[in-house]
C-alpha positions in Angstrom: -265.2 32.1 217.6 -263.9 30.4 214.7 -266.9 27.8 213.9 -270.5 27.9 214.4 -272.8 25.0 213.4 -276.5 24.2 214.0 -279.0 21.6 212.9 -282.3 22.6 211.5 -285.8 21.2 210.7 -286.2 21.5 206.8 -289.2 23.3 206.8 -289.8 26.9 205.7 -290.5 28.8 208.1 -287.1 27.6 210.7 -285.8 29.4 207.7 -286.0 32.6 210.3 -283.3 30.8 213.2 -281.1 29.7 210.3 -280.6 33.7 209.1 -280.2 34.5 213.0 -277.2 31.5 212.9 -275.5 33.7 210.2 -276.3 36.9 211.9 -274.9 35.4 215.2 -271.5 34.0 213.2 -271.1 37.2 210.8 -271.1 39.2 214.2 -268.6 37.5 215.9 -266.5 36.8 212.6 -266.3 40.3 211.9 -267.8 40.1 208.5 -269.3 43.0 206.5 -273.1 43.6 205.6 -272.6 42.6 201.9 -270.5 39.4 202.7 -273.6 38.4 205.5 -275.7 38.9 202.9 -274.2 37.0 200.4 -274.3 34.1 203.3 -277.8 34.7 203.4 -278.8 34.5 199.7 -276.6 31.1 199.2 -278.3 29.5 202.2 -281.6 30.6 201.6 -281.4 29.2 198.2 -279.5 25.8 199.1 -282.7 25.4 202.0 -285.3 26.5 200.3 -284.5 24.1 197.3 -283.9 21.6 199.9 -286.9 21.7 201.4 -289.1 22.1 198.5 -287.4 20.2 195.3 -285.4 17.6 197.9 -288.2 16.8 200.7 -291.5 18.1 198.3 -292.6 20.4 201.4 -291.5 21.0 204.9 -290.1 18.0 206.5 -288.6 17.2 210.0 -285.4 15.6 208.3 -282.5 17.5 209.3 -280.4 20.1 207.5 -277.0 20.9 208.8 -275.3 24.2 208.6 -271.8 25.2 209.5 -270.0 28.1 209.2 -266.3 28.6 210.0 -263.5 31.1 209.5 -260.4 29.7 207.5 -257.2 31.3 206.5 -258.6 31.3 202.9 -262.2 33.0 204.2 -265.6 31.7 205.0 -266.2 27.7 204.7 -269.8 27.0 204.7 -270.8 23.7 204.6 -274.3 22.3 203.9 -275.6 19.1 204.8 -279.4 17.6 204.2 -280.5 13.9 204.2 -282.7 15.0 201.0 -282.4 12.3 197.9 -279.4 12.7 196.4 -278.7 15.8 194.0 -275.4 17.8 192.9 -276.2 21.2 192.6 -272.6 22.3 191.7 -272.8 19.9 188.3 -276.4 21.8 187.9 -275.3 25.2 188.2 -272.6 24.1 185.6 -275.0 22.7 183.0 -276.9 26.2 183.2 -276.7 28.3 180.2 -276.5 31.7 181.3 -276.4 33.0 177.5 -279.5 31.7 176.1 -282.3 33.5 175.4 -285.7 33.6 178.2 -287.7 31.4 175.7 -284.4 29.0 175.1 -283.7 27.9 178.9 -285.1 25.0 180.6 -287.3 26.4 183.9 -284.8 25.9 187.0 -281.3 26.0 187.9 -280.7 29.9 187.8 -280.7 30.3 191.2 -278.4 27.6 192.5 -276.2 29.2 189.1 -275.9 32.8 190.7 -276.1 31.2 194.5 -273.0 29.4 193.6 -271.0 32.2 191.8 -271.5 34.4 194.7 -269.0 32.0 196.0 -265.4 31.6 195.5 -265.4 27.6 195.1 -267.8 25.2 195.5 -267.7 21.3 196.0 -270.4 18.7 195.9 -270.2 15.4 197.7 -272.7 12.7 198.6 -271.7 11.3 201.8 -273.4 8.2 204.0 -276.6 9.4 202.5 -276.3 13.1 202.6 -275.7 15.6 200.5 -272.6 17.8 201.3 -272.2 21.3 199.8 -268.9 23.3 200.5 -268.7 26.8 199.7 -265.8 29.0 200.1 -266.8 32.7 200.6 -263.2 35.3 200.6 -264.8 38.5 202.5 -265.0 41.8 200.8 -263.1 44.6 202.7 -265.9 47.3 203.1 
């Protein structure tokens, strides 16, 4: 299996079938524990800040998630119908180097989300957001 994709709900709690998605694909991908678990803690962030920045609570718009091998790695890409919002140009405008009481509130965690990552591209497309994240496995 080379690609898995599903469509989910964007509400919290279907956040439990979208982690069994990226059990299901990092099983038959082959992938480590710490490269699933970096799948994890990017998707978890890009949903949860869907769901509750993008819809302002759970939601029954949908949030699509696909996952693919590639010869460069891991291709994730992530799709909601929230309003529109680049969170690669965010993660860029955060200032890692400034002191607690100096930074803004927000933005940290799509800034570490995205650096877990080994490229990331932003596009708004027919009304949807489109985040693609390119993951190259560790070799455990």
């Amino acid at each position: 299996m080379k690609r898995l994709s599903r469509t989910f709900p964007a509400q919290l709690r279907a956040f439990e079938q979208v982690k069994s998605l990226i059990e299901e694909f990092g099983e038959a991908a082959g992938l480590g524990r710490e490269d699933r678990h970096k799948l994890t803690l990017i998707v978890e962030e890009l949903f949860t800040n869907t769901v509750t920045h993008g819809h302002h609570g759970d939601s029954d718009a949908p949030v699509q998630i696909s996952l693919e091998v590639t010869d460069v790695g891991v291709e994730l890409t992530y799709e909601d119908s929230a309003p529109q919002y680049d969170p690669v140009a965010a993660s860029r405008r955060t200032n890692i180097e400034s002191t607690i009481n100096e930074r803004r509130v927000g933005g940290l965690g799509v800034f570490l989300t995205i650096s877990l990552t080994n490229g990331a591209v932003y596009r708004f497309v027919e009304g949807r957001n489109r985040i693609s994240l390119t993951l190259v496995p560790s070799r455990e």
